[in-house]
Phi, psi and omega in degrees: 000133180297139154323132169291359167212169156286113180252154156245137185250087175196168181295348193270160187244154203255130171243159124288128148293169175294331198259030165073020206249134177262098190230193206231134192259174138206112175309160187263139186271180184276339173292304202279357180259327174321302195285306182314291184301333162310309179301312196297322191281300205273058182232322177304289159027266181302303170339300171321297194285005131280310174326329207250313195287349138322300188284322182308287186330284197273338158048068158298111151333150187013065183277326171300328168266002141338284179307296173318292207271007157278309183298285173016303203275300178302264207326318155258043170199011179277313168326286186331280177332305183315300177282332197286328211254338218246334182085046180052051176201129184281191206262312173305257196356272129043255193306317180265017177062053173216160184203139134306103166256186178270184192306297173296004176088325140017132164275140204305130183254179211279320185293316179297347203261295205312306220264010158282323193279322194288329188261015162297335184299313181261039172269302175239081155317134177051025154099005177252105186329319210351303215286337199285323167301322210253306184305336165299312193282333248226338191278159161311151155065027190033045179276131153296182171297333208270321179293340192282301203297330181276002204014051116345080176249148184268141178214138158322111182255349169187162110019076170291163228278307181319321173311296195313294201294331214263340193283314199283344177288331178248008149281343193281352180265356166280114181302166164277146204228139193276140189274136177281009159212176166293136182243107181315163195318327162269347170287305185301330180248357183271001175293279193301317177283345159321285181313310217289314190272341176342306208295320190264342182283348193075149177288313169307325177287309176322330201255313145342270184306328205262351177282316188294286206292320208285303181312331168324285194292328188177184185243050171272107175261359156317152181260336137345310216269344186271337173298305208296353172279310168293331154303309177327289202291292179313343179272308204294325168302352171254000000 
């Protein structure tokens, strides 16, 4: 039986502008914010480890602490920087095609910026991800503390160029499949963004998602049967 209303059963959240305008976030899950900050920590990494063999070279008066206080500065400004100057994306963020903005869709401004990167410290506490893990899964819009106290969420700002070539490759193992009513615009596109994410949700969240939404249309509760709907859509879209 159709939903008395439209719901899309997904992570993304809906903003307002001041100027009354309605557009759609879709938050970043915990693999693909993992996988950034990995880039990003060994990109600190390599920096440190030119600082020092600088100071080794050139054997700078009070060159160790010179070397302290450049890690200091990098280990906490680098994020800041990154975003206040890149449009709220470090070079990981970047590379997987996500950026921090504020809460309202706004671009992240220098206070939300300090103070997300300042509670990173009690994010991984003593170097143990946990409270940054157990707050990502378990919040709306997957926030650590530093996006709650900075009013902040990482959201997909594109496509990374691999995700992109790989969806007609993994629609390509699906028939296409005709939906058995007519679907309105917003179902036609919480389909498509189904698809679009497939790649980054895991089969279990994919299997997930497609037992709540999929009964919608008929009672194939597969994550199969809603790609072959989005193959459908995306052939009639072309």
């Amino acid at each position: 039986m159709p939903p008395q209303k439209n719901v899309i059963y997904d992570s993304s959240l809906k903003a307002l502008t001041p100027e009354g305008i309605e557009f759609v976030l879709s938050p970043a899950g915990l693999p693909i914010r993992t996988v950034a900050y990995a880039i990003d920590k060994i990109i600190q990494w390599i920096i440190l480890f030119v600082i020092f063999i600088l100071v080794v070279i050139f054997q700078a008066k009070l060159g160790i602490w010179i070397a302290l206080i450049l890690n200091f500065c990098v280990d906490w400004f680098y994020h800041v920087i990154c975003e206040l100057a890149f449009h709220g994306q470090s070079l990981g963020k970047r590379m997987m095609g996500i950026r921090v903005v504020r809460s309202d869709g706004a671009p992240v401004d220098p206070a939300s910026s300090f103070l997300r990167n300042l509670l990173r410290f009690a994010d991984t506490f003593f170097f143990f991800f946990h409270i940054a893990l157990i707050s990502i899964t378990v919040s709306r819009g997957f926030r650590r503390l530093g996006d709650w106290v900075g009013g902040t969420l990482v959201v997909y700002s594109a496509m990374p160029d691999f995700f992109r070539q790989s969806l007609n490759h993994l629609l390509a193992k699906y028939e296409p499949v005709s939906p058995p009513r007519p679907l309105s615009h917003d179902e036609k596109q919480a389909i498509l963004s189904f698809a679009r994410r497939y790649p980054l949700l895991g089969e279990a969240r994919a299997n997930e998602i497609a037992a709540i939404y999929a009964p919608c249309l008929c009672d194939n509760q597969s994550s199969g049967y809603l790609l072959g709907i989005a193959r459908k859509l995306l052939g009639e879209n072309q």
